[in-house]
N, C-alpha and C positions, 0 to 999 in steps of 0.2 A: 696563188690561192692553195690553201690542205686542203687534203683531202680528210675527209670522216677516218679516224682512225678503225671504223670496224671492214675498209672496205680494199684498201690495198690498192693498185691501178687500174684493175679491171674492172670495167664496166660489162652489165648483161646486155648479151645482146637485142639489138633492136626486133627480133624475130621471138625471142623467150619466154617461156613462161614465170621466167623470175621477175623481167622486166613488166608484163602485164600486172603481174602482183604487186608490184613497187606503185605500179597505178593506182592500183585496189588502195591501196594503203593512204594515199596522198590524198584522194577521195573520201574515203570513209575517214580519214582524222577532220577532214575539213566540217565534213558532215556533222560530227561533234558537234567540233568549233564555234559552228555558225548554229545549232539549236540554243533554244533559250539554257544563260549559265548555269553550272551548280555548284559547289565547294569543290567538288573532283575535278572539276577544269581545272578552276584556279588551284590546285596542288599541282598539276599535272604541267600548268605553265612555270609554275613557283620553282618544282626541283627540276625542271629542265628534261621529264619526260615525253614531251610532249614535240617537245623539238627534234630531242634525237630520233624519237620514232618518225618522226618527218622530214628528217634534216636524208637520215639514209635512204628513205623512198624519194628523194628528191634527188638526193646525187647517182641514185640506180637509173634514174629515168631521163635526167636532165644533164648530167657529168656535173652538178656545179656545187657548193656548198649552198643550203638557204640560212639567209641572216638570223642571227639568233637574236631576240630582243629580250627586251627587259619584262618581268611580270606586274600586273599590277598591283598596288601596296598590298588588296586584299580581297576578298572572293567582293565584299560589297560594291568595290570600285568597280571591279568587270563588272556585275550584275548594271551598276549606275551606266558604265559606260554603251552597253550592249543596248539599255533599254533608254538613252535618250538619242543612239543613232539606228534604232531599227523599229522602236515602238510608238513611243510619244516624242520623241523629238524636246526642241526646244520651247512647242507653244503650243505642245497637245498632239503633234502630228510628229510624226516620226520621219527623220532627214532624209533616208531611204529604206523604202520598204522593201523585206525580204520575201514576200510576194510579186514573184511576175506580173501575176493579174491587174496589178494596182498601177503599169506602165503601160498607156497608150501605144509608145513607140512600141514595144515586144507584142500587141493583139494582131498585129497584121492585118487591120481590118477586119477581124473577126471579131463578134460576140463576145463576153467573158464566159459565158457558156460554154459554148463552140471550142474556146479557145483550152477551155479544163479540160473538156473531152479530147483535143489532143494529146493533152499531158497524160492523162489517164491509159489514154490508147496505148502509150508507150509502156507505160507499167503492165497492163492487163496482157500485152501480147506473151511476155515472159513471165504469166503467173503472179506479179505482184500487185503489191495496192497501197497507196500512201497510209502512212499510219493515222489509226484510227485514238487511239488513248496513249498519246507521244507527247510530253509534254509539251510544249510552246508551241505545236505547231497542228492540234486535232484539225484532222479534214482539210487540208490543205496540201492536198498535192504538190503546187506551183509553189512552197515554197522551198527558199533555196537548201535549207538542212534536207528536204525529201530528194530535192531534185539533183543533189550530189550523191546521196548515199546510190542514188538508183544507178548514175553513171559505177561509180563502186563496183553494181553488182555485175555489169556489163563488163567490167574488166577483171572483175573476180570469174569470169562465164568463158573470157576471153582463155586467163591463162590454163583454167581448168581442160578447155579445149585442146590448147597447144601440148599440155603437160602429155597429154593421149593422142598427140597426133592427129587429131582430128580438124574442120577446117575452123579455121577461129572467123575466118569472114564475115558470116552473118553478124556479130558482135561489135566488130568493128565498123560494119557498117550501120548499126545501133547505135554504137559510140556518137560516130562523126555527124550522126542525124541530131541526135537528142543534142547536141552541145551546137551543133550548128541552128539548131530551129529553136532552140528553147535556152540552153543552158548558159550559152556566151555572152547572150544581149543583156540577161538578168546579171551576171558578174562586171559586166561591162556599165549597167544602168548604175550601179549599186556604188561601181567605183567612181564614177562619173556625179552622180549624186554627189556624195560623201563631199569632193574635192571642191563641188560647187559652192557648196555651204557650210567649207569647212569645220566642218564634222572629222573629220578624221582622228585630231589632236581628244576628241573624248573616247575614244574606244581603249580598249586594252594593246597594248603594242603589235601583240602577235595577231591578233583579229585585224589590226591597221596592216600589216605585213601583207594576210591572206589576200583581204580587200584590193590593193596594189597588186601582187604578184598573181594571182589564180586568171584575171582576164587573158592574158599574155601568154601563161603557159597554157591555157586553152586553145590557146590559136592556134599554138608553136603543134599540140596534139591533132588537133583538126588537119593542120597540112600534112600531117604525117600519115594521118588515114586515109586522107585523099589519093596520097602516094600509093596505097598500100589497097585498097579497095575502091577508086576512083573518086569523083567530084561529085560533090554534093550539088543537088537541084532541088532547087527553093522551089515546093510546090503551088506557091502564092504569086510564083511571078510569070506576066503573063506574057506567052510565045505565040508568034504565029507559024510553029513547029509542033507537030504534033507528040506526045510526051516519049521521051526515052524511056525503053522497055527496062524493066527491073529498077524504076525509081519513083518515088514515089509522085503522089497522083491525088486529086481529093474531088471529092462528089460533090452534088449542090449543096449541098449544108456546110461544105467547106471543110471539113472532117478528112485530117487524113488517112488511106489506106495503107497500113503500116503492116503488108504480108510479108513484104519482102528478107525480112530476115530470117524465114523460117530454120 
């Protein structure tokens, strides 16, 4: 397999703040990606910028080349393809929905309610808030363009940390929470979806790529944090052990308390 010609044989280290930004990167292109199309996508897959700005945040973070695919004929195809696998579908409903919310399996028994406010919590604790006048996606938090861009800011938070020597911990352990309680099940749904109803074959190539490849290197990142700021504890699941100190924890409303990062 080559390598990216702009990259030579080294790779940043697993400790770097070049490497956390490669994260930034592979996250916030996704985030793109996945908001509703616009002509600048579809240029941006057409002359193959979009790849390489991705292709080198992939090989920084993962050693591997990611597959380049083909674009489609034209910004209308992606718009067509976008919106009969994540909108309307094929009979008015949409194949899979790019809303969390809208999967039983990802509420954990919670409320749809209950279950915003924790998506929310996680934005609010570090000053953000899901976009309010964002195309495709006002006032939705839980969906997946917000809930990517937000991992982004986490590893944008991460490398800035590293860059000053400071401790990147809290961040990461922001990271492994948000992708483990919220972020994996919805790329995992979405993929799982897709394959069931063979939806795939109408997306645009590289959207078909992301869908595929983003559950998997999610996981591959979650182990790597667990390594690196310990295991994640599913606050929902129930022990007859009383909770580990500095993990999180949720009150009768089922809300979780997300201090721990401070």
């Amino acid at each position: 397999m080559s390598l990216p010609h702009t990259h030579g044989q080294t790779l940043p280290g697993g400790d770097s703040p070049e490497r956390a930004a490669a994260k930034e990167t592979l996250w916030r292109l996704s985030a793109a990606a996945f908001s509703h199309p616009n002509p600048e996508l579809q240029e941006a897959f057409a002359s193959g910028r979009f790849h390489q700005a991705f292709n080198e945040a992939w090989w920084a973070v993962t050693g591997q080349v990611w597959p380049r695919s083909p674009a489609s004929p034209d910004f209308s195809s992606l718009e067509a393809g976008y919106i009969i696998a994540f909108l309307h579908g094929r009979k008015g409903k949409p194949l899979a929905s790019l809303l969390a919310g809208e999967y039983e399996s990802l509420l954990a028994g919670h409320t749809r309610p209950v279950f915003m406010l924790n998506v929310t919590a996680f934005y609010s604790h570090f000053g953000l808030q899901a976009a309010t006048q964002d195309e495709g996606h006002h006032d939705e938090p839980d969906h997946l363009a917000s809930m990517l861009e937000f991992v982004s800011v986490l590893a944008h938070m991460e490398a800035r940390a590293l860059t000053r020597s400071q401790d990147a911990a809290p961040y990461r352990r922001a990271q492994r929470d948000f992708l483990r309680r919220h972020l994996l099940g919805l790329l995992q749904a979405i993929r799982e979806r897709l394959r069931d109803q063979d939806g795939l074959d109408d997306l645009d190539p590289t959207l078909r790529q992301l869908v595929l490849d983003l559950p998997d290197f999610g996981e591959r990142l979650v182990t790597e944090l667990e390594a690196r700021v310990g295991r994640y504890h599913d606050p929902d699941a129930r022990s007859g052990s009383s909770d580990v100190a500095g993990e999180a924890r949720s009150d009768s409303r089922r809300v979780v308390d997300q201090n721990l990062w401070g």
